[in-house]
C-alpha positions in Angstrom: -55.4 -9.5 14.8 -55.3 -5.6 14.2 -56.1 -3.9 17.3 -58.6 -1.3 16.4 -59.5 1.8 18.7 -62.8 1.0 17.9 -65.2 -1.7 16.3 -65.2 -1.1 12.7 -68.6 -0.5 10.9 -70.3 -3.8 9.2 -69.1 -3.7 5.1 -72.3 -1.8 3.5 -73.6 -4.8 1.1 -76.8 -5.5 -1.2 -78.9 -8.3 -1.6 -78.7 -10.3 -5.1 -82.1 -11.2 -6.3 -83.1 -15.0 -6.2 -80.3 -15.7 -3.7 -78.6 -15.7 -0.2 -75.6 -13.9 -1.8 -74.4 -10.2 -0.8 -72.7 -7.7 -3.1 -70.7 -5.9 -0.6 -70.5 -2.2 -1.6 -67.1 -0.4 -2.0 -68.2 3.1 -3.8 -70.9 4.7 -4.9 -70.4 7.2 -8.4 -73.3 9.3 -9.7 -73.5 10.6 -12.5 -75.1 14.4 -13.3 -78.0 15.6 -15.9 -77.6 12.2 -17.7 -81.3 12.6 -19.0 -82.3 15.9 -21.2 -85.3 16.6 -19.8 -84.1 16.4 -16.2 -81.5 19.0 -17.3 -83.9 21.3 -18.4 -85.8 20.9 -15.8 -82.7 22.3 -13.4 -82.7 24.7 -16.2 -79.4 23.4 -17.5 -78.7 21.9 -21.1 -76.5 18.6 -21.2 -73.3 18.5 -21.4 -73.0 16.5 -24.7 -68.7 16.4 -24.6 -68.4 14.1 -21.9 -70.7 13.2 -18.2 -69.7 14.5 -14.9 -70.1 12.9 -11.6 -70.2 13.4 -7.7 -70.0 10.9 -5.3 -72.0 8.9 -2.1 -70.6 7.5 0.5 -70.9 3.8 0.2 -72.5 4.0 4.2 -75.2 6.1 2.9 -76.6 2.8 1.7 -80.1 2.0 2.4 -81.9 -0.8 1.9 -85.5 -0.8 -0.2 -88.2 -1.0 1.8 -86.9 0.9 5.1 -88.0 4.3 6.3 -85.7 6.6 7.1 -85.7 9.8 8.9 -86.1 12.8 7.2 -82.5 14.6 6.6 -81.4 17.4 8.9 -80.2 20.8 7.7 -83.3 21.2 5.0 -86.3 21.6 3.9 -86.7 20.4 0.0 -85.6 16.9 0.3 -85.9 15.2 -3.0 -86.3 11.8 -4.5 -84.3 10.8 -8.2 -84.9 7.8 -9.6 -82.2 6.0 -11.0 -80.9 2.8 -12.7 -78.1 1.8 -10.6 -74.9 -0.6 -12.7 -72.7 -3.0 -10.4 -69.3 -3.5 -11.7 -68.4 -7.1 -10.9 -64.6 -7.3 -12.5 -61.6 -4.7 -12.5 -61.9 -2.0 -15.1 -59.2 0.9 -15.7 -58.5 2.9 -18.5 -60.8 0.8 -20.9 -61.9 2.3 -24.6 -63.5 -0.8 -25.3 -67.7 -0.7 -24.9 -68.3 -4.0 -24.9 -65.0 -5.0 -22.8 -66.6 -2.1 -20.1 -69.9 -3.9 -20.3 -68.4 -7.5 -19.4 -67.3 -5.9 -16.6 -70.8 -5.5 -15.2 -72.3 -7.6 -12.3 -76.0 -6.3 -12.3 -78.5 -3.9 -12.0 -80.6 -2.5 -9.6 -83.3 0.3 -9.2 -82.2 3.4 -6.9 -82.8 6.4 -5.1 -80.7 9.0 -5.0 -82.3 11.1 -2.4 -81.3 14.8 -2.1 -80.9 17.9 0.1 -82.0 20.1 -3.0 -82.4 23.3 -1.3 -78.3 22.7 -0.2 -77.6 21.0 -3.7 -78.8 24.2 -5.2 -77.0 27.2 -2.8 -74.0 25.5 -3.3 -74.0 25.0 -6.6 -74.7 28.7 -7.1 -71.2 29.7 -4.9 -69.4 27.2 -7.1 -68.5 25.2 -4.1 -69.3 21.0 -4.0 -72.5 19.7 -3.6 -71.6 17.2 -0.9 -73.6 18.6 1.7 -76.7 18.4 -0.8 -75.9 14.7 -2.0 -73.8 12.5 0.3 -76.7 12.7 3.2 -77.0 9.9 5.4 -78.9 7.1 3.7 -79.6 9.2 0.7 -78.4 5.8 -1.9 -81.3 3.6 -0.9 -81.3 0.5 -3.2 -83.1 -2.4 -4.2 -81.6 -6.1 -4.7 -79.1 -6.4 -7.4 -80.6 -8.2 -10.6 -77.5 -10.4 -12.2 -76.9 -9.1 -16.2 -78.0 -11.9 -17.8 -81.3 -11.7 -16.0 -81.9 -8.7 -17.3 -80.2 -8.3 -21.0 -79.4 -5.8 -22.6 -80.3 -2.0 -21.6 -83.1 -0.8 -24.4 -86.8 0.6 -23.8 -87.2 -0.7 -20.6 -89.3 1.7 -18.4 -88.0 3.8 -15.5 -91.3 5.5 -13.4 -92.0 6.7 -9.8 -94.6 7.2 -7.8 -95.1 9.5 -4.7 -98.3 7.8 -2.3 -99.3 6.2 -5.6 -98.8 9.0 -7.8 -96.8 8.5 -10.6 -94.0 11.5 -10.8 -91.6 10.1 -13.0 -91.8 8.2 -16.2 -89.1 7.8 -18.8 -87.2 4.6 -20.6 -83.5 4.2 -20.2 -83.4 4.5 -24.3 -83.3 8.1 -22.8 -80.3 8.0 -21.0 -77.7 10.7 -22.8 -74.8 8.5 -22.0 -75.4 5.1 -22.2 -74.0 2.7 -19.3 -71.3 1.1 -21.5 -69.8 4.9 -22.3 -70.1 6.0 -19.0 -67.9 2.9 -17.5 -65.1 3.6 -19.9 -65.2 7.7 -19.2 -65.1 7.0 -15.5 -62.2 4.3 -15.7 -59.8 6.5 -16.9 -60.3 7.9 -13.6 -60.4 5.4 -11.5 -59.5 1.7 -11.0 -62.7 0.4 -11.4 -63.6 -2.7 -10.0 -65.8 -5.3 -8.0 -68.1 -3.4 -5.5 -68.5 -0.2 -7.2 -71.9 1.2 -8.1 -72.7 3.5 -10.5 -76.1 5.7 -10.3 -76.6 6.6 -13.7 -78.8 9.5 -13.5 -82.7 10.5 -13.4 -85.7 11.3 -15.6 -87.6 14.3 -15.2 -90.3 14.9 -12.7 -88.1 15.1 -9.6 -89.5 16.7 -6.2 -90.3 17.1 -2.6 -90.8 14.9 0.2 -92.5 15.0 3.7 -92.5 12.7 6.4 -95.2 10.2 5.6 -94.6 9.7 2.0 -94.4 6.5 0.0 -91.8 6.0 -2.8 -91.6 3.1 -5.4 -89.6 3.0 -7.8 -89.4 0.5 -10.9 -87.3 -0.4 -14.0 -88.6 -3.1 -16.3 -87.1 -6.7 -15.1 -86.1 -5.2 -11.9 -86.9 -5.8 -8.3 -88.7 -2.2 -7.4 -87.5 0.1 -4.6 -89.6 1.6 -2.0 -88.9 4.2 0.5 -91.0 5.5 3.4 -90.3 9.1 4.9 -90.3 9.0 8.6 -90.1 12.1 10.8 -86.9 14.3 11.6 -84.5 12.5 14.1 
C-alpha cells in the first residue's frame, strides 16, 4: 500500500442516467466561440480553420442541483450553457468522424461557469485565461445520458433560464464544429480516452450571476442542469 503524506481526494465522477453506475472524470477540455453568435457577442468572429480550447480541472466538478458559493476574486460571474461529450474508448490521432464518434460514451448538459471580468483582463494582456475559467466548481454537470439514448446530434434544443427567465436558446445544428470534428482535432493532441469530457461550447445570451439565482439548463433528451448561487465563502 503506497504510503501517502496525505489522504488523496475522492476520483471526481458523474452519475449515468437510469443507473447506479459512475463515470469517473479524468479531464475536462472546452472548447472556445464554437457558436457564431456567441462570438459576436464577445465581439470576436469564429475562427473557421480549426477550434481552440482551454482547460478545467476535473475537481472543479459539480454536481446539478447543488449551490455553490459565489467565486472569489470577481464580480461578473457568468453562466455558459453547454452540451458536454464523454469519451468512453481510447482515441489518438484519429481522422476518421465516425471512428471519433464510436468512441463516445454520452452526453450531458453543462455549465461552464466563468470569472468573466478575469477571463476578459487577461485575455486583453495575452496571458491564459485560467484564472477566469478553471474556478472552483465552475464545470457543474448533469447525469451522463448513454449515446444510444440519445442518437444522433441534430436540431435538438439547447436553452437557459436565469430565476425562470429564459437567457439562452439555440439548437446544437448551430454548433460551428460539430462534436465528431472536434474529437479528431483534439486527438491529435492528446491520447484521448475513457473519462475525458469535452464542453463543446455555448450559444449566445451569456451573463451575470448574484447570489440567489436559479439556473437550469436543458438539451433535448437530456437530464437538465440546475445551479443555485449561494453567497461568497
Amino acid at each position: 500500500m503506497t504510503d501517502y503524506v496525505f489522504p488523496p481526494p475522492a476520483a471526481p465522477a458523474l452519475p449515468v442516467a437510469g443507473s447506479d453506475r459512475a463515470y469517473p472524470v479524468r479531464r475536462i477540455f472546452c472548447v472556445g466561440r464554437n457558436y457564431a453568435a456567441h462570438a459576436a457577442e464577445m465581439g470576436y468572429e469564429v475562427d473557421r480553420e480549426k477550434p481552440f480550447y482551454f482547460t478545467k480541472s476535473c475537481h472543479a466538478l459539480a454536481h446539478s442541483g447543488t449551490v455553490q458559493p459565489y467565486p472569489p476574486g470577481t464580480d461578473n460571474f457568468h453562466f455558459e450553457m453547454e452540451l458536454v461529450v464523454a469519451l468512453g474508448a481510447p482515441l489518438f490521432q484519429e481522422t476518421d468522424r465516425a471512428v471519433a464518434a464510436k468512441a463516445i460514451f454520452g452526453y450531458a448538459c453543462g455549465l461552464d461557469m466563468t470569472r468573466r471580468d478575469l477571463q476578459l483582463s487577461e485575455r486583453e494582456q495575452k496571458r491564459p485565461w485560467d484564472l477566469g475559467k478553471d474556478a472552483e466548481n465552475s464545470a457543474v454537470i448533469a447525469a451522463l445520458t448513454p449515446v444510444a439514448d440519445f442518437g444522433p446530434i441534430a436540431e435538438q434544443r439547447i436553452w437557459l433560464t436565469q430565476n425562470d427567465e429564459t437567457r439562452q436558446d439555440a439548437t446544437l445544428s448551430e454548433l460551428v464544429w460539430k462534436v465528431d470534428e472536434i474529437l479528431c482535432h483534439l486527438s491529435g493532441f492528446y491520447h484521448l480516452g475513457a473519462g475525458d469530457l469535452v464542453m463543446t461550447g455555448t450559444p449566445a445570451g451569456v451573463g451575470p450571476v448574484v447570489p440567489g439565482d436559479r439556473l437550469r439548463g436543458g438539451i433535448d433528451g437530456l437530464d437538465p442542469v440546475t445551479l443555485e448561487i449561494g453567497r461568497a465563502e
